[in-house]
C-alpha positions as CSV (number, residue, x, y, z in Angstrom):
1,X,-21.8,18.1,7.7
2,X,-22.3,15.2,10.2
3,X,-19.5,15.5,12.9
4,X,-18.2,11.8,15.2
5,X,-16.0,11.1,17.7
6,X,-13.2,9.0,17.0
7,X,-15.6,5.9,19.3
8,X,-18.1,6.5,16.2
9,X,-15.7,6.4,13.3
10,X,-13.6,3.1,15.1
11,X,-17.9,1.5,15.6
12,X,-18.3,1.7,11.6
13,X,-15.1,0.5,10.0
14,X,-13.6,-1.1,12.7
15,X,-10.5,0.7,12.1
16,X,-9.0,0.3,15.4
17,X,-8.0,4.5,17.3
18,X,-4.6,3.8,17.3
19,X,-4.3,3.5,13.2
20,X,-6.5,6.5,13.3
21,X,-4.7,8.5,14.8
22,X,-1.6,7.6,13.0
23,X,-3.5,7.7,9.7
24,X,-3.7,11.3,10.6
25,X,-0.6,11.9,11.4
26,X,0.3,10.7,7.9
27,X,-2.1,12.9,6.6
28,X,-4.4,10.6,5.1
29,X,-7.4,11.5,6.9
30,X,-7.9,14.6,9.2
31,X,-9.7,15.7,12.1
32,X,-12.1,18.8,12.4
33,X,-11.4,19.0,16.3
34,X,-12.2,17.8,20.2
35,X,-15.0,17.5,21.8
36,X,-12.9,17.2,25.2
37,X,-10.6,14.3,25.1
38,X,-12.1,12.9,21.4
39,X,-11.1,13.3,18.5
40,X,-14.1,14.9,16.1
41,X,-14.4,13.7,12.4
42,X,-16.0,14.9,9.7
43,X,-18.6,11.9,8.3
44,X,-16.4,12.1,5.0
45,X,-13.7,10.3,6.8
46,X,-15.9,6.9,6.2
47,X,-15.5,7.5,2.6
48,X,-11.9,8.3,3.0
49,X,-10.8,5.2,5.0
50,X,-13.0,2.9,2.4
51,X,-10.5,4.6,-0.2
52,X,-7.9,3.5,1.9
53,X,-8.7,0.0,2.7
54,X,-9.5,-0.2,-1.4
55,X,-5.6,1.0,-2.1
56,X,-4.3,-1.3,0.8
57,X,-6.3,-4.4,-0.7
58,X,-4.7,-3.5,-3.6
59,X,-1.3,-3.4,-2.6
60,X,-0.6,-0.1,-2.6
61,X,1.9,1.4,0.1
62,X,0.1,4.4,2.7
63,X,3.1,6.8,0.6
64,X,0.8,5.9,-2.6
65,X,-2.3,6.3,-1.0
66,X,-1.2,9.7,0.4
67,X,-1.0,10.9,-2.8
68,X,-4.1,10.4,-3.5
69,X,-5.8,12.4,-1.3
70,X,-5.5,16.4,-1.9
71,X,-4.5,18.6,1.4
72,X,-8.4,19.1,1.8
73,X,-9.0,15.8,1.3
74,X,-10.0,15.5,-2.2
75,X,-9.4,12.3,-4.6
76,X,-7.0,13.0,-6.9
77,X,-6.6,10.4,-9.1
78,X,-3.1,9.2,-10.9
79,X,-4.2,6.9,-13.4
80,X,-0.9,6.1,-14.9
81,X,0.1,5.1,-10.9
82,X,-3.0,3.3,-10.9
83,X,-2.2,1.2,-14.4
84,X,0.3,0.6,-13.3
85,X,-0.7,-1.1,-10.3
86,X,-3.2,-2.8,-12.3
87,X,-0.6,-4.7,-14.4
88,X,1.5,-5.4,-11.4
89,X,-2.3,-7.7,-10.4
90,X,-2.4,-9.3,-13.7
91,X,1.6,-10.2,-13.1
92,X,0.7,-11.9,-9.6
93,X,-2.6,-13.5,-10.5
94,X,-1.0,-14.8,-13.3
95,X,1.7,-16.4,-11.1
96,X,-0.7,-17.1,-7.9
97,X,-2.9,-19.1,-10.9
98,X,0.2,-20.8,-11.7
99,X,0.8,-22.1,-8.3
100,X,-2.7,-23.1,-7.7
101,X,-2.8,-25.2,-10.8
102,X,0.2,-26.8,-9.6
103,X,-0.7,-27.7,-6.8
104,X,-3.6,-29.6,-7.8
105,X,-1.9,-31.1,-10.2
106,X,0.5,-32.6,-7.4
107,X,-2.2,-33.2,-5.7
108,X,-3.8,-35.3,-8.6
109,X,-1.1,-37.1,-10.5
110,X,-0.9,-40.5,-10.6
111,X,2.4,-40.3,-11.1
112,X,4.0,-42.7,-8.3
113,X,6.2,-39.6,-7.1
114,X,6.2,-36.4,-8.1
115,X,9.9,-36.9,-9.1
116,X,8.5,-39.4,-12.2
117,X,5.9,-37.0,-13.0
118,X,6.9,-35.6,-16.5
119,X,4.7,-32.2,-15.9
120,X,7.0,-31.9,-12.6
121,X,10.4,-32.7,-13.5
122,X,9.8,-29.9,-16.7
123,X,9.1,-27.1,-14.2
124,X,11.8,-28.5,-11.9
125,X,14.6,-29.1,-14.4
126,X,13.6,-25.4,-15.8
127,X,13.5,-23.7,-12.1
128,X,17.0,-25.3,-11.7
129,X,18.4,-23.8,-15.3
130,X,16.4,-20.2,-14.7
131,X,14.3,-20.8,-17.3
132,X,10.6,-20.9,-16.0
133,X,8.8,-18.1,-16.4
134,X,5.7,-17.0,-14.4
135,X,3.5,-19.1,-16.1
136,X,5.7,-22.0,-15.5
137,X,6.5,-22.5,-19.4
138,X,10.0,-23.1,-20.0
139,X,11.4,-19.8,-22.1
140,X,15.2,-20.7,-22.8
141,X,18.2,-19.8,-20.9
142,X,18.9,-16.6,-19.7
């Protein structure tokens, strides 16, 4: 077992001391001791706070992620948490690829307004009613 100091483990991930330390007192990651004012780690904290940035990217809350992570540390993996999460992506990249594609289509129609473009006016009419979905398409009242 490799041992740093908190200066070490803040060098490699850039994780600044101060979410360290509260990371810990969270009880996502753990320290093995001092070495006089320092904080000592063990060099499986790296691996740790890569699983942590990975569930934050994600979208998952520090309450998920703590769950996670056994009381010595160990992955313990929830896979109907993580499905779930998963399907909660497709949800937003499905809407975030809605947006986009709007967007360049306002940004490319040669409409002579956007309030005579027909593509436009359907979403806008539909927004207006409740009736657009994620995907934009129009789904009937509500």
């Amino acid at each position: 077992m490799t041992s740093l100091d908190i200066a070490e483990v803040v060098r490699r991930t850039g994780v600044p001391a101060s979410t360290l330390r509260y990371y810990e007192e969270r009880g996502l990651i753990a320290s093995t001791g001092r070495r006089g004012l320092r904080r000592q780690f063990d060099s499986s904290v790296l691996e740790q706070l890569a699983l942590i940035s990975l569930g934050r990217t994600a979208g998952f809350s520090l309450d998920d992620i703590v769950l996670v992570f056994g009381p010595q540390g160990e992955l313990r993996v929830d896979r109907v948490l993580l499905t779930g999460k998963a399907d909660e992506l497709d949800r937003t990249i499905t809407q975030m690829t809605t947006v986009r594609d709007g967007l360049r289509h306002a940004a490319a129609c040669p409409a002579p307004s956007h309030a005579e473009c027909p593509s436009f006016r359907r979403i806008l009419l539909g927004a207006m009613a409740g009736e657009i979905d994620v995907t934009g398409a129009v789904s009937g009242p509500k």
